[in-house]
DRENMARNU-206579 format. One line per 3 residues: their letters; for each residue x, y, z of N, C-alpha, C. Coordinates in nm, 4 decimals. Atoms other than C-alpha are relative to their C-alpha. Layout:
a = X Y Z X Y Z X Y Z | ...
# end
This chain:
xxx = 0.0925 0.0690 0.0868 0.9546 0.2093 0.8249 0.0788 -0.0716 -0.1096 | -0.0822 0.1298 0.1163 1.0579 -0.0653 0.5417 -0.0711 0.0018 -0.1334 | 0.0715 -0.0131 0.1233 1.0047 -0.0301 0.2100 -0.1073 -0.0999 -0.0693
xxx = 0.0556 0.1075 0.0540 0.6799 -0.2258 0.0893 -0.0082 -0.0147 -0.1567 | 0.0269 -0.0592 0.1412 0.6793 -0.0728 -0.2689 0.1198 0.0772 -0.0391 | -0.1008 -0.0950 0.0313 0.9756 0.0960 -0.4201 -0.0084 0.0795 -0.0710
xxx = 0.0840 -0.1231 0.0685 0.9633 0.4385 -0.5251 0.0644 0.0184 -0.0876 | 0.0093 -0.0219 0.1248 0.9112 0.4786 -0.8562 -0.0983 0.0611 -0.0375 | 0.0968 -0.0395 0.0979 0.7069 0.5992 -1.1394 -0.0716 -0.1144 -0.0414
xxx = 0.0370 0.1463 0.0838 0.6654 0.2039 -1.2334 -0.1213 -0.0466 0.0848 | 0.1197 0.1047 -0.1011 0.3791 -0.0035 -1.0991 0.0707 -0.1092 0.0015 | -0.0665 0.0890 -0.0385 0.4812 -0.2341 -0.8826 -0.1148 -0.0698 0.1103
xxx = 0.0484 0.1221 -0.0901 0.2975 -0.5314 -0.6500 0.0848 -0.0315 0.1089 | -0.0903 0.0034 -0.1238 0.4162 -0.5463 -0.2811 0.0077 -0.1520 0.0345 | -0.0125 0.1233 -0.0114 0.4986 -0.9111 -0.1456 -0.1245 -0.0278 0.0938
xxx = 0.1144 0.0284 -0.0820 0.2151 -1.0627 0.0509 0.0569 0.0372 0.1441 | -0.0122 0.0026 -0.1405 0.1901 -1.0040 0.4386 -0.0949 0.0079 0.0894 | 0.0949 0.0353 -0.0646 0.0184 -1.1287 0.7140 -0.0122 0.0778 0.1392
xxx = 0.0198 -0.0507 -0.1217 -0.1244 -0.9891 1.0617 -0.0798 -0.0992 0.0453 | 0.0169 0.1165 -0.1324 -0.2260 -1.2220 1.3554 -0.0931 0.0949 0.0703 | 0.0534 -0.0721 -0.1263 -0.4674 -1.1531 1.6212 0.0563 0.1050 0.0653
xxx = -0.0760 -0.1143 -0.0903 -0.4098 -0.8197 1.8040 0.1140 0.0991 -0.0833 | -0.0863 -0.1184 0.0555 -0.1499 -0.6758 1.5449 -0.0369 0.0606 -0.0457 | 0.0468 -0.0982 0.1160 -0.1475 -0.3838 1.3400 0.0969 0.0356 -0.0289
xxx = -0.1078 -0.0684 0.0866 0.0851 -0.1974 1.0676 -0.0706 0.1235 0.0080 | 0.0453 -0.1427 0.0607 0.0666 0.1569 0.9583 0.0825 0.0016 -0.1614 | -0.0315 -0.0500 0.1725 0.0919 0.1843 0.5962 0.0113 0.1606 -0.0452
xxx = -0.0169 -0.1557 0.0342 0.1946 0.5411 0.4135 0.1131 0.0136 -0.1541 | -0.0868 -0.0692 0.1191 0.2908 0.6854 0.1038 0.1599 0.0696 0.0136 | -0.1304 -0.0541 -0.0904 0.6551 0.8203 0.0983 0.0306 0.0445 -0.1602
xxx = -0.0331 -0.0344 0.1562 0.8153 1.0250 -0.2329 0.0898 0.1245 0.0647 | -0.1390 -0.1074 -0.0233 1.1001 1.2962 -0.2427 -0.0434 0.1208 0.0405 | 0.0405 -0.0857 -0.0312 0.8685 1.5434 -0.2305 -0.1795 0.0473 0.0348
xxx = 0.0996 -0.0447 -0.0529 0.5188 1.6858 -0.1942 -0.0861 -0.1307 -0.1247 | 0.1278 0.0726 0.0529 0.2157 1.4123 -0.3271 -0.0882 0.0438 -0.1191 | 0.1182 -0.0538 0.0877 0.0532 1.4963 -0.6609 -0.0989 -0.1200 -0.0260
xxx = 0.0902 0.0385 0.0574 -0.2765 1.3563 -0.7627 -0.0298 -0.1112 0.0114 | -0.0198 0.1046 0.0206 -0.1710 1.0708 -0.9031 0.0604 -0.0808 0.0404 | -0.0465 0.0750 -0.1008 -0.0147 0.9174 -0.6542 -0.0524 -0.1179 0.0230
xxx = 0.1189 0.0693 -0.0924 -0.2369 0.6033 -0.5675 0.0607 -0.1128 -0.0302 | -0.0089 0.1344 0.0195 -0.2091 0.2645 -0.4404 -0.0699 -0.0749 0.0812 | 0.0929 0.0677 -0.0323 -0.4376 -0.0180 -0.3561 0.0288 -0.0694 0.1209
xxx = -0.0240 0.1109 -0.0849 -0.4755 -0.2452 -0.0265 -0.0797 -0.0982 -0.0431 | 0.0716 0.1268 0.0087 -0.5568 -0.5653 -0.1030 -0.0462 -0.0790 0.1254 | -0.0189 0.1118 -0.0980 -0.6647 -0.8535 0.1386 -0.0845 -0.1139 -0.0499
xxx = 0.0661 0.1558 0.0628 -0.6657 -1.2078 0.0159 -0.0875 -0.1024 0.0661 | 0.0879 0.0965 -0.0630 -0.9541 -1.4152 0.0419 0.0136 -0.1276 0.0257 | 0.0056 0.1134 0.0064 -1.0138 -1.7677 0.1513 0.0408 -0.1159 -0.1019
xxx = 0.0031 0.0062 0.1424 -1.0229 -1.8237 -0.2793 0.1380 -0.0356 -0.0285 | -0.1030 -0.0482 0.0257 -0.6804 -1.6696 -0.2924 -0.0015 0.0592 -0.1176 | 0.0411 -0.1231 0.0575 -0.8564 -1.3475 -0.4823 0.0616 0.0905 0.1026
xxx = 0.0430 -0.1162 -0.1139 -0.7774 -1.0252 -0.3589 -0.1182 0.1371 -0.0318 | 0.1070 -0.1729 0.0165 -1.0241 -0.7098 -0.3004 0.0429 0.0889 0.0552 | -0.0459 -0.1844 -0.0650 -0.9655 -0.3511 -0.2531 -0.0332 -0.0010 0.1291
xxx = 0.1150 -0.0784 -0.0808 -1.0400 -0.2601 0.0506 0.0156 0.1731 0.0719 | 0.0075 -0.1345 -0.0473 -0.8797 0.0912 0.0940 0.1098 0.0789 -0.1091 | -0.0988 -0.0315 0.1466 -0.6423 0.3501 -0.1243 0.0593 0.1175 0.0496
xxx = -0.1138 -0.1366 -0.0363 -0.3625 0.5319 -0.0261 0.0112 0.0891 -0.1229 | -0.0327 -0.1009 0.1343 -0.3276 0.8495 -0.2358 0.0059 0.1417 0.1186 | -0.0343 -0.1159 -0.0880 -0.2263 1.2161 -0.1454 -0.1202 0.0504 0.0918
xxx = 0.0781 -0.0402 -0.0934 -0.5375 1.3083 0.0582 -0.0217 -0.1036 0.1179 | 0.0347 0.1071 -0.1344 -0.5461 0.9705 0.2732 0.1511 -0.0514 -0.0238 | -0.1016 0.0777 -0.0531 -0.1529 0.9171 0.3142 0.0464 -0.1206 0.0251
xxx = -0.0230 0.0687 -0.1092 -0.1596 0.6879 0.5515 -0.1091 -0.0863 0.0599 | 0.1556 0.1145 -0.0301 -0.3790 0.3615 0.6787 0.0578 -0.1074 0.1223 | -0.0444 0.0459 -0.1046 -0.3679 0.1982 1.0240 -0.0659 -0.1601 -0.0256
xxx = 0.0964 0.1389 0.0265 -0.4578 -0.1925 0.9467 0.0023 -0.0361 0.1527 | 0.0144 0.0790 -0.0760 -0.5740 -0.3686 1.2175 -0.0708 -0.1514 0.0412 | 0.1288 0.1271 0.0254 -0.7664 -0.6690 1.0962 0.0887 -0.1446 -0.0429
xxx = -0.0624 0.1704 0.0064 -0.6554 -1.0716 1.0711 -0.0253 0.0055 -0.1577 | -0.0132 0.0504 0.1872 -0.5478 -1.1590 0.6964 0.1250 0.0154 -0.0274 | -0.1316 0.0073 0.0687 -0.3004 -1.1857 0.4624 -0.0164 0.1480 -0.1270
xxx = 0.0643 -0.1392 0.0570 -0.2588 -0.8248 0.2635 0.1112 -0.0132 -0.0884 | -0.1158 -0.0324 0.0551 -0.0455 -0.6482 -0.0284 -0.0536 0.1220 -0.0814 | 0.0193 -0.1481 0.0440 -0.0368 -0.3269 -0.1704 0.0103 0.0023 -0.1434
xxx = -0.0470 -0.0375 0.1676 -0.0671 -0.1998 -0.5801 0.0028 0.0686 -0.0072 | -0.0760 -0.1289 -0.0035 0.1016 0.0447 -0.6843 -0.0102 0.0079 -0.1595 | 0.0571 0.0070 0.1369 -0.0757 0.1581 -1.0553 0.1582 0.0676 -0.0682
xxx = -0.1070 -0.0801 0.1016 0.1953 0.3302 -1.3400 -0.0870 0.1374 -0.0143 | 0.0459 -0.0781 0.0856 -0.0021 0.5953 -1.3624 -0.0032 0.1854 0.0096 | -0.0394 -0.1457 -0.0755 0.1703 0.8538 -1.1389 0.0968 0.1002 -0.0658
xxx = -0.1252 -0.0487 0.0319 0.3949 1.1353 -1.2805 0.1067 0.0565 0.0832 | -0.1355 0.0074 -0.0918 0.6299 1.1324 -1.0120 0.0694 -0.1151 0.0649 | -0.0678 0.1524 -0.0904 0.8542 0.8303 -0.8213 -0.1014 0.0373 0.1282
xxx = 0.0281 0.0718 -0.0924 0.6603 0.7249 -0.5150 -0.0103 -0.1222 0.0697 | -0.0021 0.1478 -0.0856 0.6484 0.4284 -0.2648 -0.0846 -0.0062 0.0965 | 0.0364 0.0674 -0.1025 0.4947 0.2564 0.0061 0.0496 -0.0681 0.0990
xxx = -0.0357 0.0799 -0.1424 0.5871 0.1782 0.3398 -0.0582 -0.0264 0.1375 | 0.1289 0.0985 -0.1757 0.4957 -0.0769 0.6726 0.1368 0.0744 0.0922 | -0.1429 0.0122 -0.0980 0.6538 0.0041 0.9560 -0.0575 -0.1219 0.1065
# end
C-alpha cells in the first residue's frame, strides 16, 4: 500500500485521485500501534462544482473502505488525534 496521508499527529489533505469505470482502491488507516478514538479521517468525492462531500470516515472501528465508484476522491486527515496516524491506497 502507498502512503495517501502521512502519519502524523498533524492534519493533513491527501492529493486528489481518480477511479475509472470498473476500478476500485482499498483505503485503511495505518499507525505504529493500536487505533485510539481519535483517529479519524474523511473521504471526500469532488463534485461536478469542484466542492467536495463526505461521503464516508475512516476511524478505529471502520479501518478500512473498499471504493468502488467513478470520481475524483481525497482523504482529510483532522489534527485532532493524540497519536501519529496515516492513510493508505493500495
Amino acid at each position: 500500500m502507498a502512503a495517501l496521508n502521512a502519519t502524523a499527529v498533524t492534519a493533513n489533505t491527501s492529493a486528489d485521485f481518480t477511479l475509472v469505470a470498473g476500478a476500485s482502491t482499498t483505503l485503511s488507516l495505518s499507525g505504529t500501534g493500536p487505533l485510539g478514538l481519535m483517529c479519524q479521517a474523511q473521504v471526500q468525492i469532488k463534485s461536478a462544482a469542484a466542492t467536495y462531500q463526505t461521503i464516508a470516515q475512516l476511524d478505529s472501528r471502520n479501518p478500512m473502505l473498499v471504493l468502488s465508484a467513478i470520481g475524483t476522491f481525497r482523504v482529510v486527515k483532522g489534527d485532532n488525534a493524540a497519536q501519529a496516524f496515516g492513510v493508505e491506497r493500495d
